[in-house]
Every structure is written in C-alpha cells, then in structure tokens.
C-alpha positions in Angstrom: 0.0 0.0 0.0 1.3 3.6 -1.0 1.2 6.7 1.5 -0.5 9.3 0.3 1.1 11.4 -2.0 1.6 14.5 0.3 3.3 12.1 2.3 5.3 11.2 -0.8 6.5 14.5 -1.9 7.6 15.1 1.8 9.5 12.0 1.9 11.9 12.1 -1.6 15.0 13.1 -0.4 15.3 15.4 -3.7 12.3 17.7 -2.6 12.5 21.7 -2.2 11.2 20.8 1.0 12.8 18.2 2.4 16.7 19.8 1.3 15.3 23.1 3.2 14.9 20.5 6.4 17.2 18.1 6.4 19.1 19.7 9.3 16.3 20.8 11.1 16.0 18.3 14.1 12.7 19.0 15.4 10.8 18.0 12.2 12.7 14.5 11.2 9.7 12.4 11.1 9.5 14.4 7.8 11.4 11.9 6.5 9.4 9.5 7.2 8.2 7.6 4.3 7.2 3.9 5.0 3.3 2.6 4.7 3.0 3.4 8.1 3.3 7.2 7.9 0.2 8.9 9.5 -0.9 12.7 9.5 0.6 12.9 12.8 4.0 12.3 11.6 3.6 14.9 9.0 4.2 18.0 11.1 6.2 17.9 15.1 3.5 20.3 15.9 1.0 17.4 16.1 2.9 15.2 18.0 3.7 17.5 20.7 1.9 20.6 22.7 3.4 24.1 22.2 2.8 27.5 24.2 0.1 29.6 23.2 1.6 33.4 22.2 2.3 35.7 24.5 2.5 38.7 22.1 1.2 39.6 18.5 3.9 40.7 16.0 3.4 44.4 16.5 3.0 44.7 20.6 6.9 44.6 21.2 8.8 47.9 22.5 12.2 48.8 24.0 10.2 48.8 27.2 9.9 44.6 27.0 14.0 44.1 26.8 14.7 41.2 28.8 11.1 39.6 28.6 10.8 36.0 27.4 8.2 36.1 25.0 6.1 33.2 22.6 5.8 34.7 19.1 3.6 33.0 16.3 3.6 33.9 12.0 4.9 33.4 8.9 8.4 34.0 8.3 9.2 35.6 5.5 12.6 35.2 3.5 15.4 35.0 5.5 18.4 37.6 5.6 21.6 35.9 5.6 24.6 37.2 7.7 26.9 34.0 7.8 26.7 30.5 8.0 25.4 30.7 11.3 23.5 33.7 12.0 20.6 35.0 10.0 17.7 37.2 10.5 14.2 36.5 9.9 11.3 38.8 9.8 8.2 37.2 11.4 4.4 38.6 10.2 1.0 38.2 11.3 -2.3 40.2 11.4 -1.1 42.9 13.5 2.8 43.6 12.2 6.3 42.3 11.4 9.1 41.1 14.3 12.3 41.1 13.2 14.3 37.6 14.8 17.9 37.0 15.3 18.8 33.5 14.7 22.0 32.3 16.5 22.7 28.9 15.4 26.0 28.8 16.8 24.7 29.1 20.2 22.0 27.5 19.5 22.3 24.4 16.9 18.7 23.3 17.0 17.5 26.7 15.2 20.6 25.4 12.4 17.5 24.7 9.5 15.1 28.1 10.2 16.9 30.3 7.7 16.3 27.5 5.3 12.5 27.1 5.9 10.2 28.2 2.6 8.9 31.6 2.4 5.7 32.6 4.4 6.2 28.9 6.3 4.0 29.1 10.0 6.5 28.9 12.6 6.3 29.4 16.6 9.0 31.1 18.2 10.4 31.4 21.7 13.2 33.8 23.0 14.2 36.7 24.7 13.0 40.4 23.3 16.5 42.5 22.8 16.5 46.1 22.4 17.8 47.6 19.1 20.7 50.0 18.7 19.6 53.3 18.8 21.2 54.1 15.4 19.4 50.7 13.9 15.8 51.6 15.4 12.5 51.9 12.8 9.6 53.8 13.4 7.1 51.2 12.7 5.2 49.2 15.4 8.0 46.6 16.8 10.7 48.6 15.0 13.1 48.9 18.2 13.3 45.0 19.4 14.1 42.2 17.4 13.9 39.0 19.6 16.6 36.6 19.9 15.0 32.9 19.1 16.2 30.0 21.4 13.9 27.4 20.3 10.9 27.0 17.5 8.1 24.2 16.1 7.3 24.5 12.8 3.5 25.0 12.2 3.2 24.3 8.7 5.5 24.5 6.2 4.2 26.5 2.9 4.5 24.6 -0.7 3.0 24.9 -4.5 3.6 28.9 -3.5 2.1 30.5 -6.4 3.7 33.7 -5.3 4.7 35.5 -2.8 2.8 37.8 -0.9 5.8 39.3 0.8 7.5 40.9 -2.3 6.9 44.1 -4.0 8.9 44.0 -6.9 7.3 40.7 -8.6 3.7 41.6 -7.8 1.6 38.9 -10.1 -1.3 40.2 -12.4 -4.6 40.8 -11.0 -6.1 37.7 -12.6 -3.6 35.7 -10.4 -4.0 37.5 -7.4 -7.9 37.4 -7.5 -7.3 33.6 -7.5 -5.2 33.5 -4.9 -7.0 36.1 -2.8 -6.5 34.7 0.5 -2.8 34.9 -0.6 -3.2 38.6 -1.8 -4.9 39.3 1.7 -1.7 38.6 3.4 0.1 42.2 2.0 0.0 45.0 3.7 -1.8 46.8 1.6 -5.1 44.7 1.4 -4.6 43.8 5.0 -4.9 47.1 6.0 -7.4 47.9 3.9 -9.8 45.1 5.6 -8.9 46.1 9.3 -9.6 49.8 8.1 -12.7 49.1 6.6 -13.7 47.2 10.2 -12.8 50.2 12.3 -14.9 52.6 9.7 -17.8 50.0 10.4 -17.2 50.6 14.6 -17.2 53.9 14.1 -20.7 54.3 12.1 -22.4 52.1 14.8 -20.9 53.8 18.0 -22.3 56.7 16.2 -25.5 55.9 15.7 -26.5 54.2 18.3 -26.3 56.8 20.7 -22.8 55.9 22.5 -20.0 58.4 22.7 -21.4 62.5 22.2 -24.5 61.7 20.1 -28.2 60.7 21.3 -29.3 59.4 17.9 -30.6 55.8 19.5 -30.8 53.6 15.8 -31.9 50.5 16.0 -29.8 47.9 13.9 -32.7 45.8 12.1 -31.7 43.3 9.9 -33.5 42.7 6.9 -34.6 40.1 4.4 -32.3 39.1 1.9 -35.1 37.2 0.0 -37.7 39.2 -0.8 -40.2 39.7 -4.3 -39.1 41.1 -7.6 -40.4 44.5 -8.0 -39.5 47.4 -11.1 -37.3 49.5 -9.1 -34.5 50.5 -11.2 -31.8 48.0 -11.7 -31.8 44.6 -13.1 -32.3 42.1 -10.4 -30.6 38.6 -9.1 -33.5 36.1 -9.5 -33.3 33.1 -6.9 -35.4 30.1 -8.4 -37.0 27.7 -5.4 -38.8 24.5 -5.3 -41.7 25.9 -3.9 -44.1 25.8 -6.8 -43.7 26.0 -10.6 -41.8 29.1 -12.3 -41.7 31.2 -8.7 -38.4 33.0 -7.9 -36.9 35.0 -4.8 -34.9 38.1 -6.0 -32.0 39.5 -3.8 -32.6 43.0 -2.5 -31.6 45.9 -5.0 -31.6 47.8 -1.5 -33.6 47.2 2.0 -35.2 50.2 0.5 -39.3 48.6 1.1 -38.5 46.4 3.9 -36.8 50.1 5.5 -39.8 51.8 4.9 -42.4 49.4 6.4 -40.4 49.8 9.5 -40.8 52.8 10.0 -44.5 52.8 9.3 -44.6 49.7 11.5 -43.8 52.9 14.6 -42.2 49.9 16.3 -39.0 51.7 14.9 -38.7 55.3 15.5 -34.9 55.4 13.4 -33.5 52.3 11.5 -30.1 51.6 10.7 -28.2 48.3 8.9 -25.0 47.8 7.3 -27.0 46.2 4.4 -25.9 43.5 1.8 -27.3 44.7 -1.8 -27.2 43.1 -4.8 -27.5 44.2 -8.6 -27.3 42.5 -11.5 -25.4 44.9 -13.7 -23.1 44.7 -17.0 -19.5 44.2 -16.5 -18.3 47.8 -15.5 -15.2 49.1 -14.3 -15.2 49.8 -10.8 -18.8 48.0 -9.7 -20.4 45.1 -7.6 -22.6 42.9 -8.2 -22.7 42.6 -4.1 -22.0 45.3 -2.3 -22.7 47.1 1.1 -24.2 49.9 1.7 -24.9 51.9 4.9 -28.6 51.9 5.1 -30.9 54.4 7.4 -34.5 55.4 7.6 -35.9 58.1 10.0 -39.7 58.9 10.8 -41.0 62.0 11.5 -39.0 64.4 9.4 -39.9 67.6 7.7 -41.5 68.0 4.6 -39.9 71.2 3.5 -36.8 73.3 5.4 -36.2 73.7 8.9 -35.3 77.4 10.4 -32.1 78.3 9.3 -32.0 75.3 6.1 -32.2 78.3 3.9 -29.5 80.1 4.9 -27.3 77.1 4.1 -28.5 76.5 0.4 -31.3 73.3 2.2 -34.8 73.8 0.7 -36.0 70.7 0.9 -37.4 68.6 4.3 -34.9 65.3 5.4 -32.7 67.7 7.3 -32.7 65.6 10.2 -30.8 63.0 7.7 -28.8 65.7 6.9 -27.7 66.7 10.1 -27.4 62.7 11.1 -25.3 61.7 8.1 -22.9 64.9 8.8 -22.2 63.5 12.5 -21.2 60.4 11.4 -19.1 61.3 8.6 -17.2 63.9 10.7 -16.4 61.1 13.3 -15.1 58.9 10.4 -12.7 61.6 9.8 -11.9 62.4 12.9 -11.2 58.5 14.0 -9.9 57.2 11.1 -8.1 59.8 9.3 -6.9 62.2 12.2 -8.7 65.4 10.0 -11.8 67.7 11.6 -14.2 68.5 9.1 -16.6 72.1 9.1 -19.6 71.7 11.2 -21.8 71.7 8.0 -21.0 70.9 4.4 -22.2 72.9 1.5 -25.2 72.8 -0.4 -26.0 73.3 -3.8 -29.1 72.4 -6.3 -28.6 70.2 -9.5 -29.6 73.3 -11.4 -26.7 74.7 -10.1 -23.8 72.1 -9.8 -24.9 71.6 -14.1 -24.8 75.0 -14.8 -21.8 76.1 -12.8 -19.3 72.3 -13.0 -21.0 70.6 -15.9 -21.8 67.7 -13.3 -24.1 66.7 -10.8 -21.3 65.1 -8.2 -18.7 68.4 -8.9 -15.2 68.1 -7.6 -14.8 71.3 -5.7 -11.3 71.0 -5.2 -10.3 72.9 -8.2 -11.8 76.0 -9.9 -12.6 76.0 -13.4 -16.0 77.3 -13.0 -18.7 76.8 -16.0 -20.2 80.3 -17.3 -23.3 80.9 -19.8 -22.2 82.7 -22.4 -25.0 83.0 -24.5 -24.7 86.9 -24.1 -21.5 86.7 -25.4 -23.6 86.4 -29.1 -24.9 88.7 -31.2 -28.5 88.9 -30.8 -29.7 87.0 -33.7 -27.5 84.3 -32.6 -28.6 84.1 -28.9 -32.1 84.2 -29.8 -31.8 81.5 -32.2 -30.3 79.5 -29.8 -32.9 80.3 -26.9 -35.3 79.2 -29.6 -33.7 75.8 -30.2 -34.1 75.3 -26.4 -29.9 75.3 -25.8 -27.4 77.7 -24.2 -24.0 78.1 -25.0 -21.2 77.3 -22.0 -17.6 78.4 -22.1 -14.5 77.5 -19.2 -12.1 80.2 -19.6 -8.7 79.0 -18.5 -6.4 81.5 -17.6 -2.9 82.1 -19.3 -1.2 82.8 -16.2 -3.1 80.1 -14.2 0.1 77.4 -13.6 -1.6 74.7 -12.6 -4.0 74.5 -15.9 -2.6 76.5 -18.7 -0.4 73.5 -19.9 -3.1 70.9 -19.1 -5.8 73.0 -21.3 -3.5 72.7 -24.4 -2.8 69.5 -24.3 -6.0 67.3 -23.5 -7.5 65.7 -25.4 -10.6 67.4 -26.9 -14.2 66.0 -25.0 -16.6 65.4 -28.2 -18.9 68.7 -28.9 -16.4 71.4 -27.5 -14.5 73.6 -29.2 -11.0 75.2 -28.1 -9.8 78.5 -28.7 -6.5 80.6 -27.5 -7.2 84.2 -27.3 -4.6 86.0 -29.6 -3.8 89.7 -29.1 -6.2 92.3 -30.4 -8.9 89.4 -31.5 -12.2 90.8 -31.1 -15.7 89.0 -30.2 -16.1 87.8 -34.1 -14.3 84.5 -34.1 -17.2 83.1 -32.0 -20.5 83.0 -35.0 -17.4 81.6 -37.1 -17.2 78.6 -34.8 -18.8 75.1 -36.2 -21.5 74.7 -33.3 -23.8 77.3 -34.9 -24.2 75.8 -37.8 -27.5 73.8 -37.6 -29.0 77.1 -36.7 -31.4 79.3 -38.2 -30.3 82.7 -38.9 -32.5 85.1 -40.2 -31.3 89.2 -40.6 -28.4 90.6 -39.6 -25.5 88.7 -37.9 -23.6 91.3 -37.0 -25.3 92.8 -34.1 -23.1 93.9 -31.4 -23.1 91.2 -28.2 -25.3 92.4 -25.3 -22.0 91.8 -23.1 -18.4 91.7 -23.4 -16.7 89.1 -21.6 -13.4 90.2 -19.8 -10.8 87.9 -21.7 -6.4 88.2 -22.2 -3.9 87.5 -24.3 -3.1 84.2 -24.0 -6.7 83.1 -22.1 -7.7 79.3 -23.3 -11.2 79.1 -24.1 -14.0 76.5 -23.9 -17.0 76.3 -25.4 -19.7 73.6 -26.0 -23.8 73.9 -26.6 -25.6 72.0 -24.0 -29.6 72.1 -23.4 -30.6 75.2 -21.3 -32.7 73.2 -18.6 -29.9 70.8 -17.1 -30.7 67.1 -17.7 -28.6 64.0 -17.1 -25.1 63.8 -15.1 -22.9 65.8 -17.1 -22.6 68.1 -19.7 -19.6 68.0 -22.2 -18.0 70.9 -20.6 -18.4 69.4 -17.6 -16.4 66.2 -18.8 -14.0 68.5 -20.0 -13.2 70.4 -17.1 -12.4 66.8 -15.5 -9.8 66.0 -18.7 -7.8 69.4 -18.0 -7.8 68.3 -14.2 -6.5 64.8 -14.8 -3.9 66.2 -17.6 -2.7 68.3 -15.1 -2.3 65.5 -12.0 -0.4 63.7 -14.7 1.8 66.4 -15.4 2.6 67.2 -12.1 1.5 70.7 -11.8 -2.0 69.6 -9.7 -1.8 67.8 -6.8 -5.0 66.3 -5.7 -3.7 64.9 -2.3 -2.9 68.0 -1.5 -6.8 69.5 -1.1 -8.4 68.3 1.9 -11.7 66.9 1.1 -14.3 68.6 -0.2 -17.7 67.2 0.7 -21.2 69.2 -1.0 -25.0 68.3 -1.0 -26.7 68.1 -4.1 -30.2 68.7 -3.9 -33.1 69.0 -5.2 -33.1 67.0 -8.7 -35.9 66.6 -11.7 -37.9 63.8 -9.8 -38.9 62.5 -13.3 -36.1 61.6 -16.2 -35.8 60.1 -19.6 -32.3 60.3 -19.5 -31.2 57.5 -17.7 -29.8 55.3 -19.9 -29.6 52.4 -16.9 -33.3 52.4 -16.6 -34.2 52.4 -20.5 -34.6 48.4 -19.7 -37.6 49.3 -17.7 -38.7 52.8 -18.9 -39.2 51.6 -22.7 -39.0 55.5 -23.4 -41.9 56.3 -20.5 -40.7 58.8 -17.7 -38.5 57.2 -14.9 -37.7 57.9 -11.7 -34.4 59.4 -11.3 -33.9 58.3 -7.5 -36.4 55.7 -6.9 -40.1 55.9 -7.6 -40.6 56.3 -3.2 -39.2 59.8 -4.1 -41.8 62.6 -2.7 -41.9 66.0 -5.0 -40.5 69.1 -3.9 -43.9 70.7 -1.7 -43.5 73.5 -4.2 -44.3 71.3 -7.2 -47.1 69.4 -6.0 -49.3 70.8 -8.2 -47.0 70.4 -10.8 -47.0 66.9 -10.6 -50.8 66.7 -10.5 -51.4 68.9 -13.9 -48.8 66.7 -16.0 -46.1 68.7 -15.6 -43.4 66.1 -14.9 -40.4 67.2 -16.2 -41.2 70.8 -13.9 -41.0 68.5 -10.6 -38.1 68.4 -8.5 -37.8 65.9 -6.1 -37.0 66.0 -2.2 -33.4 64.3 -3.1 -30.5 64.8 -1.6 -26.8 63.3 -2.7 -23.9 63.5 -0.9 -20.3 64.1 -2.9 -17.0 63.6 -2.0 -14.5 65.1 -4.2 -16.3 64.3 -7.3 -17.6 60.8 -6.2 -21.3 60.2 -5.1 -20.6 58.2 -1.8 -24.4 58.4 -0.9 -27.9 59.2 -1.8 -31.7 59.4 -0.3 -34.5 61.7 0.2 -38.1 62.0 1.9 -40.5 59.6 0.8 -44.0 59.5 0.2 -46.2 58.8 3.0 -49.5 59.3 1.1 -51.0 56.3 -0.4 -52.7 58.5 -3.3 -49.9 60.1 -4.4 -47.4 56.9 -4.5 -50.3 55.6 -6.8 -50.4 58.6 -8.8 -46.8 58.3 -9.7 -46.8 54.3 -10.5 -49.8 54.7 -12.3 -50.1 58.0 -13.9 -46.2 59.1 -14.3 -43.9 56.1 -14.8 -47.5 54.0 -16.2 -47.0 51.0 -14.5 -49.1 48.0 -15.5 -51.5 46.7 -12.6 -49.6 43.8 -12.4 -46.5 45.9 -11.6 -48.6 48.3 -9.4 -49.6 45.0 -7.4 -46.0 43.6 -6.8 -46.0 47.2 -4.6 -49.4 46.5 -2.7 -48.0 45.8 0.8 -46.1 49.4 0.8 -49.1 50.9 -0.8 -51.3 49.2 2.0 -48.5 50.1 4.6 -49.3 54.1 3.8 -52.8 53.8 4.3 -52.4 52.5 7.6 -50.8 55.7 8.8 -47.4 55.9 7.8 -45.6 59.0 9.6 -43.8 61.5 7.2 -40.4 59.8 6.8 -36.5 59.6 4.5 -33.6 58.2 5.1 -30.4 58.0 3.2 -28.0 55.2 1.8 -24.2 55.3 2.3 -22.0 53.4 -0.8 -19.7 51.9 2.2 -17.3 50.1 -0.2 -16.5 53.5 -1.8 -16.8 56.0 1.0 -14.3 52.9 2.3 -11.8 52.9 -0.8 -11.5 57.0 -0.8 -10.5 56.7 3.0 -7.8 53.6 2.0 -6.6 55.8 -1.0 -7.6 52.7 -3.3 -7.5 52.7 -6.4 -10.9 50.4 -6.8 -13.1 49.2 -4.5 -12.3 45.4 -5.3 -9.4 46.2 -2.8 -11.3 46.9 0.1 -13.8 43.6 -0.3 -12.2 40.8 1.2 -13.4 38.3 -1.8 -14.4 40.7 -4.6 -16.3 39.9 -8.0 -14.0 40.9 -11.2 -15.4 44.0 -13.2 -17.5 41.2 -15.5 -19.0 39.6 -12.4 -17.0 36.3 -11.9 -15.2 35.1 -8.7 -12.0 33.3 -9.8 -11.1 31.8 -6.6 -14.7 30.6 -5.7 -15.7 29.6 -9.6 -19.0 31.8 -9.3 -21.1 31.8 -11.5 -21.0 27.6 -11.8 -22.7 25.7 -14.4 -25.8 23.8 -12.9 -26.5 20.1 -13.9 -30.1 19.5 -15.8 -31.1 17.2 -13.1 -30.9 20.2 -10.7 -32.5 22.5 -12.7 -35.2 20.1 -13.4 -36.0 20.3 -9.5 -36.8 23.7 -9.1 -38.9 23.3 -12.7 -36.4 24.8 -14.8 -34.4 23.8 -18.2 -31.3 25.8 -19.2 -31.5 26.8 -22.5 -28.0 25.8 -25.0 -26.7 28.1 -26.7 -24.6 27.6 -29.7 -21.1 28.7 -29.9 
C-alpha cells in the first residue's frame, strides 16, 4: 500500500522541502516515508503541545527588553549574515518582528533560515532592544527577539507567489485567485482592518454611545424578498416551492426600511445592508455590495429654520444633520482630520450650470459660465429658440496649474477650443462650427449684449448644452475633469494636497428620460431618477398633478465627496394616493407591476408618519478613506469588473437534473 502522496513529496530526499529540512532536528519524522506514515507524523506540531503566544507581532517595545516572549507567524525570506547567523522577519495580522537567529549558540535553530517563504512557525526567545542608530519607526521597529527554540507549524509549498514581495507583484487575474494569498500584503490587510474600524465607528455613532443621542436600531433585513420594477436589473433566486416562482435578492432594503418605520415599532432604523444588482460588467462595480442603510420617521417635509441660509430647501434635514455626525467622526477617527460643522449645499440646477456635473469636484476652480450673451442677438435668440445655451470655461494664461493641461488634452466630443490671440475681437465666436445647424435670419452682425473680460493668452472652452440641465454631465463638464486629470499627470495639480471637499446636491428633476440604466424598464416612458418612493418638492405638487413632470423636483439629496457620489436618499411618500399617482399616472405602470408594490401601498394607508432616510456606498466612502484605487481592494473576496469570482468559480454551471428540480431547463446556446 502507497502513502498518500503528500506524504510522498515530503518524503523524496530530492524535494524543495525536504533539502530546506534536512538539518532541522525537530521536524525528522519528515522523512518519514514507509506505509505506516500517518498525519501525525507529517508535522512535530502534532505530535507534541506548544505554548500559546504571548504577544502579536506588532506589541513589542524597548520597554519589553529582557522579557521572554512566545511569538507566532509566517516567516518571510530570511536575511543571511553568515553560516550561522541570520535574521528572519516574522508577520501576522497585527505587524512584522524582526528575529535573530543564533545557530551557533544554539544548533537546534541550524534549518530556520532554510524554511520556505511565508512557512508558519512558533517562536520562543528573549526580546533585545535595538541599537539606537538601527531603530525603525514602525510598530515593533526597536526589538528584534533573539530565538532560542521554535516548532514548525506548517510549512508553505505549490507557493504560487509571494505575498511578501513588492517587486514581482503577479497580475490581478492571479491575485484574485489567490485572494486569500493577496490578503496577506499589507496593503489589502490594511485595507480590511480599516474598513472594520470605519464599520465601529458608524455604529458607536449611531446608536447613541460616545457625544451623540441618535438611538438607531440595527434591524436586519430580508435578503429574499419579491421582484419588484425598481431600477436596476435584479438577481433572481429560483426555489422548489411551486412552478416558475423565484426570490430576488434585494436591489436595497429600501421597502422592507420603509415598512419599518411605518410599522412605529421603529422610531430610526439603521443596517450595514448587503445589496445586490445584477449589472453589465463595469469598471469599478459590484454585483454585491454594502451599503450603509438608514431610515428616520417624522421628518420635515420642506426646510427647517435656518435650512435656507445654508442652500437646504427641501425637508430630510434631520438625515442631513445625522449623516454629517457620522461622517465627521469617520474623519476624525480614522483619518486624524476635523471636518466644518456643515458641508455645502448646492441644487442640480446649479452644480450643471456652474461644473458641468451633478457630483462636482470642488477641489479645483474651473467654473462653468453661460455665455450665450456673449452672441450677437440673432444668434442668442436663435439659440434660446432651439431650447440650448452656450457654455464656455475660460482657463487663464497665467493660471500654472492649468494653462499647460488645457492645451494638451485631449478634446471632449462637442467642444470647441480657442487661444485668445492679441487684439482678436468678439467675431471669431459666429465663425465657430457649433452654430451651424442654426437658423439665422437678418443681420448677424449685431453687437453682443455683453463683453466678456478675456487676455492674451486666455484658453477658451466652449460647447452647446440644453438650457434646462438634464442628465449627469454636460460636455464641458467632462471636459473640465480631462484638464484636471492632464494636469495631475503632469505634475502641476496635486489632488492629495486639497483636503476633502464634501457638497450636497439637492433638489433633482424627480422625473427623467435620460437615464440610460433604466431604458430596460422605462421603454421611453418617464422614470424615476432616485427611486419611484421619491416625494416632490412641496412647491411642485401641483406640478406633478397637472402633468407637468419634467417641472418636478424631487426631495433628493446626494452626498459628494471630491467628485464621487458616496451616498444618496430623500423624503419619501407617506401618502398612499400620491405613491399611486406616480406608478400609475407618471412612470404607467401596468396593474400587475402596481400590485407587486401593494404591501407598501397598504402600509401608507395604515398611517405611515412623514419619513426619509439615506444610503451610504460603504465600499466606496471605504476605498476614498484607504486611497484605493478600486473598490475590489477593500472587499475581502471581490467579483471581477465582468462579475465572476476566480477563486470561488461563481457563476457555476448547474447540472439539468438540478435545474429540473426547481422546474427549470437551461436553455444551450450555440457557440
């Protein structure tokens, strides 16, 4: 009878392994070979008991000199002195050791130096303070701890790489196989324990410990729920319940949220909520994902005293004011930094018309004007006719940060750039080709009704966009972010340099048919541009109710952190008749898509207090604190931008028989 073939490899006296151990005395039944060769001859630590730690890797100091201390890790590639002495750095969860090996005095430790890379070893011996001159300022960095004895754990083989170096890094295919492998560098490591201490924070928070009095309740919610037109494409779970019936994995607790609070059981809900969206392969999303999820009751329909003064004319500024607490104790926990007591505000209208974007980056200037006066008359009033505006981003020639940047990037599609030469006058503009699809009539040499201040030198942007804002971004707006990113790359910008600039975004068209993610559902009908739970500016009630949809702002609110949306909600409907209204009337639902929302329709008629909330994207607000540069890298086991999980094999092929259970057949597609 043959051993098994671990057992095998370990014995041949030609192995990496077993040359690496040979003269390690502690681990000879390594050698071992014969039919009789059990598990518990594989590894010494089996056969006999061994101290429990005393210490992690990163709790040593100068001030334990002298201690004897129990140290357990992975010991990373050895630093050869001589044939006898070595040193050995020693890593686990909290830090790195450094350990002097001695085999002179002490012969038994004669093999350690010769162990594989990121092999788990336990250590004993005496903590010795390093040299002044020799000292590191890194957790640990002023011991090292001279080893007297060790048991080899487990000793690592079939290494696809190794965590521990910098300079061979393996591609990211590789690594996402291997991604309890990745986990061990710093980096990622980090990242996870970071991401835990962010998650502390948000609960201490909001549950009312520390300086606030917010008392949330953490309710968790279901993960299988009912399919219902929301917004995004769903993740259908099929059951053997009953013929062609499916579960569908929550989009967001956004319903389940909602009947809690009209429940009055909970007064302010709060959950660190698993979502899940079945989106095309994009660059930096999720198919699962986190979010930080809360729902308040009781909340104002339209501004508090003193909103206004801030920029808030909508209700939700309780959420407001909540989400601000806990983002300033983020900071101030995590990152060391006090943030202002209250961020800005600004409307959509004016974050479109002023940065070409509806989630600005404040951190730079580059401001957006209208320079539709800038025409002569017969040109602005064609223009105003067509139902446009012309924008123009005037970098200035003495502006070293930009200047450089502006003549270089690359040109965003519908914008025109011009460099002001000396003694130019207005004319150049009606020569340019965006006015050519438009009807002129009469003289087109009116004098402008203004004169825009402009130098020698100035470079000049200009691009037609539709005068009422719609969508995310105008084409100035994109280009604006091209002349920033030119410049980071050319060194003269410095984005790490700006502390962070956090701004509200408010009050949005309720209503779009520009969302090109929702065209799935829409079928060219209106759409909701948050969610259709959305409630309608107070102002534009009657708006709403005399057809005017695209005249209806909504009570949303998004919250933007140097150009990135980490986070968006708003006040709800609590009014059975108008939630109707808008599934019926404005988005025309079917009945059979009205009826998949009856228990939330039902829920509101049973006295639902006025209520909003607000969800937090916790893998990005996450990534922006950890400097990553995706969010895969602050997951512990993340999807790949097309979905797929290389290390677990997800999505799996399913056998027929299986599908036949839950009364299903896959259907084969021809390659």
């Amino acid at each position: 009878m043959q051993p098994p073939s671990c057992l095998r490899v370990l014995a041949h006296p030609n192995s990496r392994l077993q040359l690496c151990l040979r003269n390690v005395r502690q681990i000879h039944s390594l050698v071992a070979g014969t039919a009789s060769a059990s598990a518990s001859a594989v590894l010494p630590a089996h056969n006999a008991p061994y101290r429990p730690r005393s210490h992690t890797c990163a709790a040593l100091s100068a001030a334990d000199a002298g201690a004897r201390v129990t140290l357990q890790g992975w010991a990373l590639p050895a630093r050869v002195l001589n044939k006898h002495r070595a040193f050995i750095p020693l890593k686990d969860a909290h830090g790195t050791t450094q350990l002097l090996i001695d085999a002179e005095k002490y012969p038994q430790l004669a093999g350690l130096p010769d162990l594989p890379p990121e092999s788990v070893i336990h250590i004993e011996g005496t903590v010795v303070a390093r040299p002044t001159t020799q000292r590191r300022s890194v957790p640990a960095g002023d011991i090292e701890v001279a080893v007297d004895g060790f048991t080899l754990l487990n000793p690592t083989r079939d290494m696809p790489f190794l965590p521990s170096s910098k300079f061979n890094v393996p591609s990211e295919d590789i690594r996402a196989q291997y991604r309890y492998l990745d986990l061990r560098r710093d980096e990622l490591g980090n990242n996870i324990r970071k991401r835990s201490k962010i998650a502390r924070v948000v609960r201490t928070v909001l549950e009312g410990h520390g300086q606030s009095s917010y008392s949330f309740l953490e309710v968790e919610t279901p993960m299988l729920l009912k399919s219902t037109p929301e917004g995004a494409r769903e993740f259908l779970v099929p059951t053997r319940l009953g013929s062609a019936r499916s579960y569908a994995l929550p989009q967001s607790p956004q319903q389940p949220k909602q009947l809690l609070v009209c429940s009055g059981a909970i007064d302010r809900y709060y959950q660190l909520a698993r979502c899940f969206r079945d989106e095309d392969g994009r660059k930096d999303r999720q198919p699962e994902f986190t979010q930080i999820d809360l729902e308040m009751a009781f909340v104002g329909w339209g501004p508090r005293p003193g909103d206004l003064q801030s920029g808030w004319g909508l209700g939700g500024g309780e959420v407001k004011d909540v989400v601000e607490s806990v983002i300033r104790q983020i900071w101030a926990e995590v990152e060391g930094v006090e943030l202002p007591t209250s961020f800005q505000v600004m409307t959509y209208d004016q974050a479109m018309s002023k940065y070409g974007s509806d989630k600005p980056d404040l951190r730079f200037g580059l401001e957006i004007q209208d320079a539709t006066s800038w025409l002569p008359s017969e040109f602005s009033s064609a223009l105003s006719a067509s139902g446009d505006s012309l924008d123009v981003m005037v970098v200035p020639h003495d502006s070293e940060m930009f200047i450089k940047a502006a003549r270089k990037c690359e040109l965003e599609p519908g914008t025109v750039r011009s460099q002001i030469k000396a003694g130019s006058d207005m004319s150049w503009l009606t020569r340019l080709p965006l006015f050519q699809d438009l009807q002129l009539s009469g003289d087109q040499t009116d004098p402008t009704s203004s004169t825009p201040t402009l130098n020698t030198g100035d470079i000049v942007f200009l691009s037609k966009r539709r005068a009422v804002p719609e969508g995310g971004s105008t084409a100035l707006g994109r280009q604006r972010l091209r002349i920033a990113n030119e410049a980071e790359k050319r060194g003269t910008w410095n984005p790490a340099e700006k502390p962070p600039r956090f701004l509200w975004v408010t009050e949005f068209p309720l209503f779009t048919r520009a969302d090109a993610d929702k065209e799935f559902l829409a079928h060219g009908r209106w759409s909701s541009s948050h969610h259709p739970f959305t409630a309608p500016m107070a102002e534009d009630v009657p708006a709403l109710y005399s057809g005017e949809y695209a005249a209806v702002r909504g009570q949303h609110y998004d919250l933007v952190l140097n150009g990135v949306e980490i986070g968006g909600g708003s006040v709800r409907v609590h009014d059975a008749d108008m939630q109707q209204f808008i599934f019926s009337e404005v988005l025309q639902l079917s009945e059979e898509e009205c009826a998949r929302f009856g228990h939330l329709l039902h829920a509101l008629r049973c006295g639902a207090p006025p209520h909003g909330g607000l969800a937090l994207g916790f893998d990005r607000l996450v990534a922006l604190l950890c400097n990553a540069a995706s969010i895969r890298d602050v997951i512990a086991f993340p999807k790949t931008g097309a979905g797929t999980d290389p290390l677990f094999r997800s999505p799996a092929a399913v056998s027929d028989d299986t599908w036949k259970e839950y009364g299903l057949q896959a259907l084969r597609q021809d390659k």
